[in-house]
DSSP file (Angstrom, degrees, kcal/mol; ACC not computed):
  #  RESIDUE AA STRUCTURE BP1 BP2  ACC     N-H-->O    O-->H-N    N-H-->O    O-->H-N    TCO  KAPPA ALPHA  PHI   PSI    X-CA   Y-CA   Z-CA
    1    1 A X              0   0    0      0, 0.0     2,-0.3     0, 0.0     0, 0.0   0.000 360.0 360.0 360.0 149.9  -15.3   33.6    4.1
    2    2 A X        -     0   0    0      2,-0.0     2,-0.6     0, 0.0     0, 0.0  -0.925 360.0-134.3-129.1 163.9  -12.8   33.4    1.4
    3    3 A X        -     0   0    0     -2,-0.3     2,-0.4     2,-0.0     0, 0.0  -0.946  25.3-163.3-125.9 111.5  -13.9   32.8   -1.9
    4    4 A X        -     0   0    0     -2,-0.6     2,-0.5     2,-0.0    -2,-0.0  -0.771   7.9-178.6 -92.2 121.6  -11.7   29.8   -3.9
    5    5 A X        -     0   0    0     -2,-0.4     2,-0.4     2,-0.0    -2,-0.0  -0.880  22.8-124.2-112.6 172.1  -11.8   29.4   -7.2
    6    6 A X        -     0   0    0     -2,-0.5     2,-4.1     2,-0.2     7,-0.0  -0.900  16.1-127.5-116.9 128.7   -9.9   26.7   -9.1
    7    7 A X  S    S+     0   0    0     -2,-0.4     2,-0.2     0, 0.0    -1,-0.1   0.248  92.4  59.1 -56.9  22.0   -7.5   27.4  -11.9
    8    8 A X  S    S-     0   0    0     -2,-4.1    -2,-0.2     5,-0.0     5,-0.0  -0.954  88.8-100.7-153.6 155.2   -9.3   25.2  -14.1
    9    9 A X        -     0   0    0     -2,-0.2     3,-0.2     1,-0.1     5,-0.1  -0.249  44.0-102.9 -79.8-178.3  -13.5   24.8  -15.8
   10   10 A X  S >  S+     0   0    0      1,-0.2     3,-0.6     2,-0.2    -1,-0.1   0.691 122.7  70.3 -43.2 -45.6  -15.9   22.4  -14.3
   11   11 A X  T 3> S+     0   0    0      1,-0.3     4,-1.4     2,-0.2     3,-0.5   0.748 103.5  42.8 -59.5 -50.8  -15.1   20.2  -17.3
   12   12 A X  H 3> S+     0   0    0      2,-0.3     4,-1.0     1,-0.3    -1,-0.3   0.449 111.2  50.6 -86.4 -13.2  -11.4   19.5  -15.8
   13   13 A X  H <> S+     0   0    0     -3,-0.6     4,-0.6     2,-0.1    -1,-0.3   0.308 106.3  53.7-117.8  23.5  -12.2   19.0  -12.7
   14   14 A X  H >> S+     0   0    0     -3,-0.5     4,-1.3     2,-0.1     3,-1.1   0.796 113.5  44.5 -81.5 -84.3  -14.7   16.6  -13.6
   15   15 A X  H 3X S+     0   0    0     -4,-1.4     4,-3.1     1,-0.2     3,-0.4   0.717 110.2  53.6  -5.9 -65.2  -12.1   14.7  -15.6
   16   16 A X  H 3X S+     0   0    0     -4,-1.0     4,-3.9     1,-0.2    -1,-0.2   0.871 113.3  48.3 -56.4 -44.8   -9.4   15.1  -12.5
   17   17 A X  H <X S+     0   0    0     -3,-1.1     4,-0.8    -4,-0.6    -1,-0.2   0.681 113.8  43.4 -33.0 -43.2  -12.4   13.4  -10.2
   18   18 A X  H  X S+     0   0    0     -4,-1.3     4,-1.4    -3,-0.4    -2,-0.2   0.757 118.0  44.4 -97.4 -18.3  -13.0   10.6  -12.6
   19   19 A X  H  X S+     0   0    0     -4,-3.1     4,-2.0    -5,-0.3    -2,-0.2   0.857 118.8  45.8 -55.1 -55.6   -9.1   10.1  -13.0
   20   20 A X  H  X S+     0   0    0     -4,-3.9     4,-1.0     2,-0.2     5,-0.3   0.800 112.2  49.5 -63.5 -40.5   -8.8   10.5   -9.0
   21   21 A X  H >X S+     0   0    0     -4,-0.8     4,-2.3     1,-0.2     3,-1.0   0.985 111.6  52.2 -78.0 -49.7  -11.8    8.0   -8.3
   22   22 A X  H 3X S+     0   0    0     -4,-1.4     4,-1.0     1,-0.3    -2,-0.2   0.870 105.4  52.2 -67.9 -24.7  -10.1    5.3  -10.9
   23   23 A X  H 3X S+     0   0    0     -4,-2.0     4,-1.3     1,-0.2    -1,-0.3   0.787 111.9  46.5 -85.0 -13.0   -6.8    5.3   -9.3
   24   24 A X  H <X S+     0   0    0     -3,-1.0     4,-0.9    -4,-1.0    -1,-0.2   0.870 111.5  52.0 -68.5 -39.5   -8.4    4.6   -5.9
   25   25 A X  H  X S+     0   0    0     -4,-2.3     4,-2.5    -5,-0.3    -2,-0.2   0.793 109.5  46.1 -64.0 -39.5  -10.4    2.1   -7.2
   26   26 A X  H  X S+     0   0    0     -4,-1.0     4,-2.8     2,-0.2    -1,-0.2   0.666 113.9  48.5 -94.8 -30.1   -7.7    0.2   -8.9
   27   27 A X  H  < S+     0   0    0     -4,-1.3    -2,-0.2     2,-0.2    -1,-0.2   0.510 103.2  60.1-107.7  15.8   -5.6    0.4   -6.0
   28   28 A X  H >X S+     0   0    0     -4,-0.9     3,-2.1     2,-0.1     4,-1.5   0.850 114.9  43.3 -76.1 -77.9   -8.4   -0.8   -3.5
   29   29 A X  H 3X S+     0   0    0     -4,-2.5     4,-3.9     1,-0.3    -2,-0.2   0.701 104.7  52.8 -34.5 -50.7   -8.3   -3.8   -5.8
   30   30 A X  H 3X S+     0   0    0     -4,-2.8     4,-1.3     1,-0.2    -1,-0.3   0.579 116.4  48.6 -69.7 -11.0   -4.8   -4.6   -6.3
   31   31 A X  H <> S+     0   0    0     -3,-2.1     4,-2.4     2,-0.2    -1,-0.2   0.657 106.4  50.8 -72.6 -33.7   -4.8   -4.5   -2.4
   32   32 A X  H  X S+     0   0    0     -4,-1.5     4,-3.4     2,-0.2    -2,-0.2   0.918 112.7  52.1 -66.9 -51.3   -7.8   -6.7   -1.9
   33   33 A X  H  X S+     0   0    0     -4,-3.9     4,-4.1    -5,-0.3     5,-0.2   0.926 110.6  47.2 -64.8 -31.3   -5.8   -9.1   -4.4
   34   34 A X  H  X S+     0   0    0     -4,-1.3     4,-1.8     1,-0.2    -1,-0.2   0.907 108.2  52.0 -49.9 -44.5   -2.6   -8.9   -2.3
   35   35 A X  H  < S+     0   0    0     -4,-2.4     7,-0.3     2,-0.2    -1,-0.2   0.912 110.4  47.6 -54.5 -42.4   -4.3   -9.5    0.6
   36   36 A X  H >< S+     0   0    0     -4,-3.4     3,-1.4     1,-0.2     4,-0.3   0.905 112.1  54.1 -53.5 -50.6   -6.1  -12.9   -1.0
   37   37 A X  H 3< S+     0   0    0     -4,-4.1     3,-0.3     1,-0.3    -1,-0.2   0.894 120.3  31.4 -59.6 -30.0   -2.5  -14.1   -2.4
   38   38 A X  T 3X S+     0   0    0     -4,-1.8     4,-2.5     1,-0.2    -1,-0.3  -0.086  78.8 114.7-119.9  34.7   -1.0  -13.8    1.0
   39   39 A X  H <> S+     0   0    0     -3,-1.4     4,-2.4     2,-0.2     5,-0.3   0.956  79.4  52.2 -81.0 -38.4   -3.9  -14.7    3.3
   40   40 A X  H  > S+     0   0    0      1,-0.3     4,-2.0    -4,-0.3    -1,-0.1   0.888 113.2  46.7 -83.8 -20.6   -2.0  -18.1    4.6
   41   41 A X  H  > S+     0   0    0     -4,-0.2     4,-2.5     2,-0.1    -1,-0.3   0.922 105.6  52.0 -91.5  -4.6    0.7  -16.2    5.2
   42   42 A X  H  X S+     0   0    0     -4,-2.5     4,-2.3    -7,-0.3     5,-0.4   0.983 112.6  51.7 -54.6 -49.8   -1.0  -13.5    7.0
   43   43 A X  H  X S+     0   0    0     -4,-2.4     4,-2.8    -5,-0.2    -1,-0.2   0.934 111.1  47.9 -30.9 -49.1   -2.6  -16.3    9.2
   44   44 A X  H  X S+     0   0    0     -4,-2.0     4,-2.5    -5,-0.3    -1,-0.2   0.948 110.2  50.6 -56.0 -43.9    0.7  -17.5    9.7
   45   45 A X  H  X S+     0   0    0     -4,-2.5     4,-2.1     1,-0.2    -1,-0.2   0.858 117.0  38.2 -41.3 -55.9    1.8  -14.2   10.5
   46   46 A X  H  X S+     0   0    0     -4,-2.3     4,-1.2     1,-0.2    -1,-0.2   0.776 104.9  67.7-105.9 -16.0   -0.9  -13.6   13.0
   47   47 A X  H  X S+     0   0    0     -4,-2.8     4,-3.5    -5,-0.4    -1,-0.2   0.954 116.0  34.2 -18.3 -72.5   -0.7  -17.6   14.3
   48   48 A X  H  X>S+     0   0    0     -4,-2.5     4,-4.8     1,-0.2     5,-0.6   0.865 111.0  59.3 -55.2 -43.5    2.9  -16.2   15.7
   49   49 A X  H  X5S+     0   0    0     -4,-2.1     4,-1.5     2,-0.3    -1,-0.2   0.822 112.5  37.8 -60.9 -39.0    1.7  -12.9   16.4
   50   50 A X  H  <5S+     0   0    0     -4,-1.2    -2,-0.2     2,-0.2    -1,-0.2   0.809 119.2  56.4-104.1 -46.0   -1.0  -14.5   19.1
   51   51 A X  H  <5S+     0   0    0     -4,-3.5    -2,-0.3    -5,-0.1    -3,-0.2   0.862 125.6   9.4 -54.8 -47.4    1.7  -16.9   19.9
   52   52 A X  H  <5S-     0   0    0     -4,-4.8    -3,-0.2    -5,-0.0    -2,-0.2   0.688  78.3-139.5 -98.3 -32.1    4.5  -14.5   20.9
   53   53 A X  S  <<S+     0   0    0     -4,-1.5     2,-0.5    -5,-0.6    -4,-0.1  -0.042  86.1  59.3  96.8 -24.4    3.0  -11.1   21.1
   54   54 A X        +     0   0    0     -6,-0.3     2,-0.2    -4,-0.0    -4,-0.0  -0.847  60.4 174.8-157.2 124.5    6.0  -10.1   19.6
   55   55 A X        -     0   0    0     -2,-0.5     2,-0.2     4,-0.0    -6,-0.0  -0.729   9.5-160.0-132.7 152.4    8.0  -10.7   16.3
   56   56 A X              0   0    0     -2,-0.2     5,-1.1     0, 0.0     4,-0.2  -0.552 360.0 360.0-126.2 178.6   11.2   -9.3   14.6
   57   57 A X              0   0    0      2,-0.3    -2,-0.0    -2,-0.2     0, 0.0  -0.026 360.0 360.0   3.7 360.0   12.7   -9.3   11.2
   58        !              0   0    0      0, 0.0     0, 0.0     0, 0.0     0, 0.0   0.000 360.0 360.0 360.0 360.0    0.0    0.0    0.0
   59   58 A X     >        0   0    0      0, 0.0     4,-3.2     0, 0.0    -2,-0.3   0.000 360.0 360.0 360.0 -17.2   13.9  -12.3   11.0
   60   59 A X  H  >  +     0   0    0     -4,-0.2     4,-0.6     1,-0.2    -3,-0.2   0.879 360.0  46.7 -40.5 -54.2   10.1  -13.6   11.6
   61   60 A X  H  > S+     0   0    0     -5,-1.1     4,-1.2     2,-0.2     5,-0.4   0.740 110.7  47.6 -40.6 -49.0    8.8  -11.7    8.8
   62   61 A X  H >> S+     0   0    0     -6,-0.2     4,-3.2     1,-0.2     3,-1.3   0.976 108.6  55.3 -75.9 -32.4   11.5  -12.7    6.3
   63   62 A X  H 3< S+     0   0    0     -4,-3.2    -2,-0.2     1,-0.2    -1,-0.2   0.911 122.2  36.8 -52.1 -23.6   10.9  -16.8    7.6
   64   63 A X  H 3< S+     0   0    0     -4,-0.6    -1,-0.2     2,-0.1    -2,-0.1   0.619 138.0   9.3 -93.8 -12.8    6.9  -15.8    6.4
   65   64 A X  H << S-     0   0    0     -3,-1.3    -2,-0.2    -4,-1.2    -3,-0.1   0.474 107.9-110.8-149.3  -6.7    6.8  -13.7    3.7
   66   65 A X     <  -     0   0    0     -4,-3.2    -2,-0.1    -5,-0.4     3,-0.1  -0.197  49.9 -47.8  83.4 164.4   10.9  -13.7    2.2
   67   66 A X  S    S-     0   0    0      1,-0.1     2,-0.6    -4,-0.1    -5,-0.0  -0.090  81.5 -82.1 -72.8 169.4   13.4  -11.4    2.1
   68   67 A X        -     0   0    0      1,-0.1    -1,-0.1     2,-0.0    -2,-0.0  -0.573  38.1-126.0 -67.8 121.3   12.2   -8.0    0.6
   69   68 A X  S    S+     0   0    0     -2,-0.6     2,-0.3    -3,-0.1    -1,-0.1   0.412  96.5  29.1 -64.3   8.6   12.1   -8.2   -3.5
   70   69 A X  S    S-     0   0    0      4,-0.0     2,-0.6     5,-0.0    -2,-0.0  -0.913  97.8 -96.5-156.8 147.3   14.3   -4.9   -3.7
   71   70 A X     >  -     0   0    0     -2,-0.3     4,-1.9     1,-0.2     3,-0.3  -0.464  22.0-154.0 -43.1  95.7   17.3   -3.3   -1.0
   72   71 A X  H  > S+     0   0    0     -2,-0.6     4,-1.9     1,-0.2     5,-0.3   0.955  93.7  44.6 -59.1 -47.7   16.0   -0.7    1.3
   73   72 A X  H  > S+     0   0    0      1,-0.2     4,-0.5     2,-0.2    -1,-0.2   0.863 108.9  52.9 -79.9 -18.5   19.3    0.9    1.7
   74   73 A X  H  > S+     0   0    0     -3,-0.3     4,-1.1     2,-0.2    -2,-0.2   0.941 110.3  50.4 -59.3 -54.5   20.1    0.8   -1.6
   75   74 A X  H >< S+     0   0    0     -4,-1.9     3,-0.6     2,-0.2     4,-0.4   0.921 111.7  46.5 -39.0 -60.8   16.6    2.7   -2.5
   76   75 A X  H 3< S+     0   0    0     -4,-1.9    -1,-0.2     1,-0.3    -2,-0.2   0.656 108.4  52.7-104.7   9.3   17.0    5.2   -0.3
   77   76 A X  H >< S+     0   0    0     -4,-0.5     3,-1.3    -5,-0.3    -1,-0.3   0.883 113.4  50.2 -73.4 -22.3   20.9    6.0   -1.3
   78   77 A X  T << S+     0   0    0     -4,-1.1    -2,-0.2    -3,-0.6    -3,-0.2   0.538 107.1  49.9-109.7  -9.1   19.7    6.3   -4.8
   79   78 A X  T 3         0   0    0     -4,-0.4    -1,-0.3     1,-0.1    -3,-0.1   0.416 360.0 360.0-109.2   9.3   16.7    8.7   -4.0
   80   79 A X    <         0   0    0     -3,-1.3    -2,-0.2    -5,-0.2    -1,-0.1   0.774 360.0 360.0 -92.8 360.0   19.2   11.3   -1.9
């Protein structure tokens, strides 16, 4: 058995726990809310989805818009 200890008291990793639980929490909400702002188009979404079995791109952007930011741009700028 190996015997862990943590580089920090009880007191801090109570903190790190109640820190850890609210940012879960906050982003289980702000996910719940997305989903509620975009439930007609997820309907739409899944309308097509049930209709065709099978959707591209340009489906996505006709439902939901182009993307708010460049995906190749992003990830030149993070190498």
């Amino acid at each position: 058995e190996y015997n862990f200890s943590k580089p920090y008291s009880e007191d801090t990793a109570k903190v790190i726990d109640e820190e850890i639980s609210n940012l879960i929490e906050s982003q289980y909400q702000r996910a719940i809310h997305i989903l509620e702002e975009n439930k007609d188009k997820l309907n739409q979404l899944a309308d097509i989805l049930i209709e065709k079995e099978v959707i591209f791109k340009d489906d996505l952007e006709n439902i939901f818009g182009k993307r708010p930011f460049d995906k190749n741009l992003q990830e030149e700028t993070s190498l």
